[in-house]
C-alpha positions as MATLAB code, in Angstrom:
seq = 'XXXXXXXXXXXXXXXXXXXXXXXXXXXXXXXXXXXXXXXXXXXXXXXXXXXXXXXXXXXXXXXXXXXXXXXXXXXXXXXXXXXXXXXXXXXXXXXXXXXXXXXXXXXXXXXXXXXXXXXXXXXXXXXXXXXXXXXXXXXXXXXXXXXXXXXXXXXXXXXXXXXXXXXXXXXXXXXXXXXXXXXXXXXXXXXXXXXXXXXXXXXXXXXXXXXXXXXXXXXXXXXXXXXXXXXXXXXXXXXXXXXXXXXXXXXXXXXXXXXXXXXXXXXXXXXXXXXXXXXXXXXXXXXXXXXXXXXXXXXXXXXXXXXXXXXXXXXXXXXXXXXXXXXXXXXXXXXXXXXXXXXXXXXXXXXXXXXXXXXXXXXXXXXXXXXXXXXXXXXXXXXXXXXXXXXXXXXXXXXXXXXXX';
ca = [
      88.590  -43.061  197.972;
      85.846  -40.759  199.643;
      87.380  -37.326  198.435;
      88.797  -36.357  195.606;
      89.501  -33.240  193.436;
      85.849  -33.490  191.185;
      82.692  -34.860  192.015;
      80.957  -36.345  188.676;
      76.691  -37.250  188.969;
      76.339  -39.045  185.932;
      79.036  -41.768  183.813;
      76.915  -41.482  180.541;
      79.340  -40.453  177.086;
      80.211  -36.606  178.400;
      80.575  -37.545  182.096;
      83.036  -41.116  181.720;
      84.648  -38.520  178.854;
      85.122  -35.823  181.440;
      86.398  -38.235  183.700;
      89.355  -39.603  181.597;
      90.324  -36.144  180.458;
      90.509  -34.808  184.035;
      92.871  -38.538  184.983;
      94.591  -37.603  181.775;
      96.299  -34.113  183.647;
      96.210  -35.524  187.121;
      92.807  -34.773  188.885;
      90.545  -37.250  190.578;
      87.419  -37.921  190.365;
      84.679  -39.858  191.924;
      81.812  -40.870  189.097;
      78.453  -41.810  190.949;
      75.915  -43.386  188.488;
      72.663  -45.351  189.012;
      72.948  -47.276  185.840;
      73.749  -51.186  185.580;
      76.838  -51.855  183.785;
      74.989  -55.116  181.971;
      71.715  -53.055  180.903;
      73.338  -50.112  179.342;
      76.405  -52.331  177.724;
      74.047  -54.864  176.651;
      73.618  -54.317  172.305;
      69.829  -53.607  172.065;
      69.492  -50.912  175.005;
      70.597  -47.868  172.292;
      70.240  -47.717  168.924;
      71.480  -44.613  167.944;
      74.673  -43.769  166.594;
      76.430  -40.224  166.755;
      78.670  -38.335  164.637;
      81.563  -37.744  166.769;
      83.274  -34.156  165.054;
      87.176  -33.902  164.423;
      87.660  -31.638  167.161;
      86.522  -34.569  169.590;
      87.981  -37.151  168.121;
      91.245  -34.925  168.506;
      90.678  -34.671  172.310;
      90.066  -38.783  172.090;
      93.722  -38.949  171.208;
      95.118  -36.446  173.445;
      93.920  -38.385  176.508;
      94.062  -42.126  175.250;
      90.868  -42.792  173.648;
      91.038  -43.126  170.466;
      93.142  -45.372  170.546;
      90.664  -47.528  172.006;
      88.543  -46.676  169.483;
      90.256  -48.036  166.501;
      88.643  -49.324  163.813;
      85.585  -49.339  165.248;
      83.746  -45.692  163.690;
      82.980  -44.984  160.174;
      84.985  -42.137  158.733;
      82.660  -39.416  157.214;
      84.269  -38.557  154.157;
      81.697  -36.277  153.059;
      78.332  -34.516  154.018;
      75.466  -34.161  151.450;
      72.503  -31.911  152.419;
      69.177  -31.501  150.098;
      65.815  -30.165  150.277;
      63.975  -33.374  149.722;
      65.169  -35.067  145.984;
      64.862  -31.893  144.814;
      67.495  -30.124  142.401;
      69.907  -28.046  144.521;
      72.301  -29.220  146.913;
      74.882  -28.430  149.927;
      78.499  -30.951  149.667;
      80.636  -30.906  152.595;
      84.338  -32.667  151.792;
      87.540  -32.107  153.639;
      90.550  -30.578  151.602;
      93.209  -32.807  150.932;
      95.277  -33.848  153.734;
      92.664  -32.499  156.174;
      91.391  -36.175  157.108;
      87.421  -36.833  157.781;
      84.973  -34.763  158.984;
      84.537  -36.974  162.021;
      83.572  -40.599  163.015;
      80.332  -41.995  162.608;
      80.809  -44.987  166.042;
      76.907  -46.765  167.528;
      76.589  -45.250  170.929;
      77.355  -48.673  172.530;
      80.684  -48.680  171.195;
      81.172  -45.028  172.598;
      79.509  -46.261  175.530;
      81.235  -49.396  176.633;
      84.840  -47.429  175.233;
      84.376  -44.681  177.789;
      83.753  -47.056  180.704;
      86.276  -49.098  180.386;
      88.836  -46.435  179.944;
      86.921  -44.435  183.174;
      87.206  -47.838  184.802;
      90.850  -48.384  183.616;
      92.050  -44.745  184.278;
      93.997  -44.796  188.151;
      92.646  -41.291  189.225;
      89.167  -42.692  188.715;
      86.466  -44.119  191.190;
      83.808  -45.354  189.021;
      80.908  -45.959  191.015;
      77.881  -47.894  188.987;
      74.727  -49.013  190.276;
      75.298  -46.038  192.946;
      73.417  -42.864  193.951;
      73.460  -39.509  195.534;
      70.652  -39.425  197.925;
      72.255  -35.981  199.170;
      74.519  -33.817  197.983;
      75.379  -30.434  200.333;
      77.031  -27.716  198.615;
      78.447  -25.787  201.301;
      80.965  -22.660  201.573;
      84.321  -24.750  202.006;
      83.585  -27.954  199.496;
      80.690  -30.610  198.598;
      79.999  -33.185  200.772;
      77.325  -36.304  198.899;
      75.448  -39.267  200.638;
      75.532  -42.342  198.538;
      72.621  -44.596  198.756;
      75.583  -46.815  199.935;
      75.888  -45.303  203.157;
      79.203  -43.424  201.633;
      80.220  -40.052  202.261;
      82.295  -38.443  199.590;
      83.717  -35.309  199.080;
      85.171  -32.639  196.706;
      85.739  -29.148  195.519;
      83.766  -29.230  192.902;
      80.376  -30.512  192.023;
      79.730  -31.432  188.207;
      76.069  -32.378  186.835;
      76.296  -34.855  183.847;
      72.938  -36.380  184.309;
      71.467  -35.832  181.299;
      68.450  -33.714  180.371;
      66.182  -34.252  183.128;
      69.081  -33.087  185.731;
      67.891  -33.422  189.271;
      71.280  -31.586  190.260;
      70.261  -28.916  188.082;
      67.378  -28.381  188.925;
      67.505  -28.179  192.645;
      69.975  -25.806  192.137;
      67.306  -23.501  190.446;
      69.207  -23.228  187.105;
      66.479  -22.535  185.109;
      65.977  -23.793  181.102;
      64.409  -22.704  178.736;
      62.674  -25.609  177.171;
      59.556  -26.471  174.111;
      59.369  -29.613  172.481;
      58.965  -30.139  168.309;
      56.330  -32.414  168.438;
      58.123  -34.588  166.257;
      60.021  -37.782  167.207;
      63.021  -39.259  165.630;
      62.633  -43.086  164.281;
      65.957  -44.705  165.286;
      66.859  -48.054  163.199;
      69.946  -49.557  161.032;
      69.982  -50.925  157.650;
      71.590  -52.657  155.281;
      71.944  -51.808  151.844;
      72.862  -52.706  148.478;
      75.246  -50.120  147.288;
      78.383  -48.430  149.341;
      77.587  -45.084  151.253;
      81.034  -44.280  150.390;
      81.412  -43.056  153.736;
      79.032  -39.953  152.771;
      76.701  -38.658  155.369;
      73.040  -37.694  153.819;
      70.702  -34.683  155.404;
      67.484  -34.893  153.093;
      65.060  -32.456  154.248;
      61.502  -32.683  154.464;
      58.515  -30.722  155.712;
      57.664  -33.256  157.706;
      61.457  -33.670  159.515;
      64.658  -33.884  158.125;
      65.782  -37.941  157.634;
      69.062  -38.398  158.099;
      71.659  -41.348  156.606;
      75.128  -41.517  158.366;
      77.583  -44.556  157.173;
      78.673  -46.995  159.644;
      81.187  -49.522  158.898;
      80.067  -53.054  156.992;
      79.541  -56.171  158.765;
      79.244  -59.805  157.851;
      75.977  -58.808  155.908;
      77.639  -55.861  153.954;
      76.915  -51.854  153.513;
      74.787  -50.176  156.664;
      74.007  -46.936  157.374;
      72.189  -45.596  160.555;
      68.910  -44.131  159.664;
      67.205  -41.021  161.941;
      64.323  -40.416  160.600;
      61.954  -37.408  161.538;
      57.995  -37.323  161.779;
      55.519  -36.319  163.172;
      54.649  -36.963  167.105;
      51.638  -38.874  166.908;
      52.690  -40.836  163.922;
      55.781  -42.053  165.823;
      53.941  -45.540  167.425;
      52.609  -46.168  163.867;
      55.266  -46.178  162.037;
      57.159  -48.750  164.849;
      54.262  -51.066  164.369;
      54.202  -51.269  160.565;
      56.195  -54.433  159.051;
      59.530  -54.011  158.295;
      58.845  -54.092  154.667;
      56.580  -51.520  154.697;
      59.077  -49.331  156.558;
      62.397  -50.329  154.240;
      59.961  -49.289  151.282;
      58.662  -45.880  152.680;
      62.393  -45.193  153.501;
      63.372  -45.940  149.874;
      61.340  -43.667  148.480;
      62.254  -40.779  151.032;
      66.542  -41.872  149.256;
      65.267  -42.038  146.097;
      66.782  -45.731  145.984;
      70.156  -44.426  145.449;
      71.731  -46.970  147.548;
      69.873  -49.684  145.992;
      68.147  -52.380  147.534;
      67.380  -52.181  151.394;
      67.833  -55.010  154.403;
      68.120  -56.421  156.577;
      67.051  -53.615  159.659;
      67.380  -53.715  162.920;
      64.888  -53.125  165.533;
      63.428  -49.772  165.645;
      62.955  -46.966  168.084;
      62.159  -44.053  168.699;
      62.328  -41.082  170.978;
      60.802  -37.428  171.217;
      62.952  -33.954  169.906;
      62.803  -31.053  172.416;
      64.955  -28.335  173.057;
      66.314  -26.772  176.185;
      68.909  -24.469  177.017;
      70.075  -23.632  180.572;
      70.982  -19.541  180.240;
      73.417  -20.120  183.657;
      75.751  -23.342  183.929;
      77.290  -22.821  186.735;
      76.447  -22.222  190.579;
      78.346  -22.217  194.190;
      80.864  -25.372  193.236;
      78.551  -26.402  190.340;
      79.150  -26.764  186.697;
      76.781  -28.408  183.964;
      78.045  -30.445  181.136;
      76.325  -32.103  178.010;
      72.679  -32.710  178.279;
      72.236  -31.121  181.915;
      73.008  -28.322  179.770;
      71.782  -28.331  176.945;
      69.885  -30.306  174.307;
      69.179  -29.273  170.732;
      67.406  -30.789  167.894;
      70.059  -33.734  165.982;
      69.085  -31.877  162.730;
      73.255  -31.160  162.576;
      74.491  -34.194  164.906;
      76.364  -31.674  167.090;
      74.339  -33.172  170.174;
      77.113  -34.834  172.109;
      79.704  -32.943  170.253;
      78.312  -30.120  172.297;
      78.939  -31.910  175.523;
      82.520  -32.817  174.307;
      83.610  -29.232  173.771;
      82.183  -28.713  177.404;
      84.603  -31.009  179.145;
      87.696  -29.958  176.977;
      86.730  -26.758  178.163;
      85.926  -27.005  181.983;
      89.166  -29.433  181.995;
      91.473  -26.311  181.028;
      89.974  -23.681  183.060;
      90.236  -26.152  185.851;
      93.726  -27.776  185.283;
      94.816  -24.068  184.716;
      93.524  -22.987  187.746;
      95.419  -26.070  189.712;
      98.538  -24.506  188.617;
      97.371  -21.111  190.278;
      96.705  -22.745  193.047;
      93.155  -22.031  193.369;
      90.033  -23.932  195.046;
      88.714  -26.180  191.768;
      85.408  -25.109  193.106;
      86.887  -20.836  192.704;
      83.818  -18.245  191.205;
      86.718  -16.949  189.135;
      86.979  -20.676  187.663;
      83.228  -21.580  187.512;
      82.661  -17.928  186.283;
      85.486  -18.444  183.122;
      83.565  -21.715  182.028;
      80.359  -19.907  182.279;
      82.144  -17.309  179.728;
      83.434  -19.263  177.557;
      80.784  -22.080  177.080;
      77.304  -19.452  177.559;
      78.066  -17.892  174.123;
      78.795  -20.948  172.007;
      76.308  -23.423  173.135;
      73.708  -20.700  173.098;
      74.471  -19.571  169.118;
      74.644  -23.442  168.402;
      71.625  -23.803  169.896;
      69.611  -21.218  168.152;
      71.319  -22.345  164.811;
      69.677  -25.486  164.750;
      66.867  -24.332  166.193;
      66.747  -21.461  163.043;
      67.046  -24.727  160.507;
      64.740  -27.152  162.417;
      62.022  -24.018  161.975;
      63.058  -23.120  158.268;
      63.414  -26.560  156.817;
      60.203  -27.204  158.241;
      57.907  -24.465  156.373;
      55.649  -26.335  153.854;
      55.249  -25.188  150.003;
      56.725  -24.976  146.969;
      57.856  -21.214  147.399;
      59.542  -22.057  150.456;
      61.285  -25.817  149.040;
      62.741  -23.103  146.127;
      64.045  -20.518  148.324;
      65.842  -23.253  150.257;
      67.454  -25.143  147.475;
      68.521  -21.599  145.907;
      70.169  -20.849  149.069;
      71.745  -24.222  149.370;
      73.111  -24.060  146.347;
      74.581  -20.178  146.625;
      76.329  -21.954  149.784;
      77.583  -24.645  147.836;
      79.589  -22.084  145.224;
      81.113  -19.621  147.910;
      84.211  -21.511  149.403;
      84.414  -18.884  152.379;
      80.608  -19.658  153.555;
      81.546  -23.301  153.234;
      84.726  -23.192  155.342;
      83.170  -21.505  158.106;
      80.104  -24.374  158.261;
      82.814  -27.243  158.092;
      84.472  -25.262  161.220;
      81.221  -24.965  162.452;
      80.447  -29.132  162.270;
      84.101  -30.124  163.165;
      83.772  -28.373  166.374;
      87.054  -25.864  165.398;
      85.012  -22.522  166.025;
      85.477  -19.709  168.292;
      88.027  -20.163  170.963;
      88.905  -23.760  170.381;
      89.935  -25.240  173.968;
      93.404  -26.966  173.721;
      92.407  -30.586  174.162;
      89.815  -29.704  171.061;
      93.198  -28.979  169.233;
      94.832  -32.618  170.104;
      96.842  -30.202  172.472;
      97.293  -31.471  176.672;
      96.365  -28.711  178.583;
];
């Protein structure tokens, strides 16, 4: 098809996801991607792994996901935070009958999931290996030229590119943008004792390093490590042995999960922030990373980006039954509404702990564990942090609920 309801730049996690969901209440799409299926399916091209939050993996199930997803994420069954190996600790744990915090899956399970389901869903053209080399945003619709030749059209414009959006950026949406100088060391290992499907948050001065449970394979108990230093020590530390680096990483656990190996190969990318203050333009929206990007020190990342297509899918599926242009200022001015507030306090809360877990001395390391512990003992604080990291604050879209729109 060369028109449909939604035009989609970019089929990474939040733009496939946004896809599906939009198939899921009966709106089209067309999904225009450079990417090569092979490269970005094949198992060493990412690494990482995310957290995916309740709320998410709610929406997952309202629009045939997570079904798909079975069996392959680690439940997070719990969420221990410390200031180094320190007395003085944070412990996150559902109440009974609330099930996990969320799903610990590697991004190219998440990856390959959300293509296939783009690919299998019928109000979806999936178009890989594919370009806009135009894109005119005029008074009446969108019209972009594929690198194909193509001409395709639709109401609505959305930019899912990623950080460095093109889409956004010609657009003049300015961010607001600085970088850490610190990069995050990417790797998996194995280990000798079970995680017990506890996520760890050990803060340092020098980064926080991070150890999120995945599920065993034939070589027994892993974990995902992200571990934070330092800018220019980032190429050093991918060049020292892999001994060297299992041992330096046992001492930052304090060896409580006993002996470590194998690892994977390591990588390693650079933390920056930005924050785009307007989201929307004439028949533009920005999801995930065009948006926004903040610091993994809480994994809400792609979480972030989740939250934006369960909400852009109800203001727009809602406006369908109004019968109003999908590309509508009312619409685009709604999602601006109700997404500007949340991913901005989100952002400058991690931010705020990125900057406070990162002041040096011993008067500072005290101060933190005394407040980490006074969070620990007051059940309301707690409640509203878990809402905070399950994605269930504010006004919680319905698809964030499990709820079709």
């Amino acid at each position: 098809m060369d028109q449909a309801d939604i035009l989609i730049l970019g089929g990474g996690l939040v733009g496939s996801a946004l896809a599906v969901a939009l198939d899921a209440h009966g709106l089209s799409s067309i999904v225009v991607d450079p990417a090569d299926p092979q490269t970005i399916l094949a198992a060493d091209f990412d690494g990482r792994a995310s957290a995916i939050a309740s709320a998410p993996m709610r929406m997952f199930e309202a629009i045939g996901v997570a079904e798909r997803l079975a069996g392959k994420g680690c439940p997070i069954q719990g969420i221990r935070v410390s200031d180094g190996l320190l007395p003085g600790k944070l412990d996150f744990a559902p109440d009974p009958g609330e099930g996990a915090l969320g799903h610990m899956f590697e991004n190219r399970v998440l990856r390959r999931t959300l293509l296939e389901a783009a690919q299998a869903a019928p109000g979806v053209d999936l178009r890989m290996q594919t370009r806009a080399v135009s894109v005119d945003r005029g008074e009446f619709g969108v019209a972009a030229t594929l690198d194909s030749g193509a001409v395709v059209r639709a109401p609505l414009l959305i930019a899912a590119e990623g950080r460095n959006s093109p889409t956004r950026d010609a657009a003049g949406l300015k961010t607001a943008r600085w970088t850490y100088d610190h990069a995050a060391l990417i790797a998996t290992l194995g280990h000798e004792r079970s995680h017990e499907n506890i996520a760890f948050e050990i803060f340092y001065s020098q980064g926080p390093f991070a150890i999120l449970p995945l599920l065993d394979d034939e070589n027994g108990h892993r974990s995902a490590v992200v571990w934070t230093v330092k800018g220019s020590d980032a190429a050093g530390m991918l060049r020292i042995s892999d001994r060297a680096y299992l041992a330096e990483a046992e001492k930052r656990m304090g060896g409580f999960l006993g002996k470590l190996g194998p690892l994977s190969a390591r990588s390693s990318y650079p933390l920056g922030f930005h924050h785009a203050a307007w989201i929307t333009s004439n028949r533009l929206a920005l999801v995930g990373d065009a948006a926004h990007g903040i610091h993994p020190i809480a994994g809400q990342g792609v979480n972030v980006g989740f939250r934006d297509v369960a909400t852009l899918v109800e203001v727009l599926v809602e406006g369908k039954r109004l019968g109003l242009d999908l590309g509508d200022p009312q619409l685009l001015a709604r999602y601006q509404r109700w997404r500007g507030l949340d991913t901005f306090m989100v952002a400058a809360a991690t931010d705020g702990l990125t900057r406070l877990f990162g002041i040096p001395g011993k008067s500072a390391a005290a101060v933190r564990r005394i407040g980490l512990s006074t969070v620990d003992r007051l059940p309301p604080l707690k409640r509203m942090f878990m809402a905070e990291a399950r994605g269930e604050s504010g006004d919680v879209p319905k698809l964030l609920q499990g709820l079709a729109v």
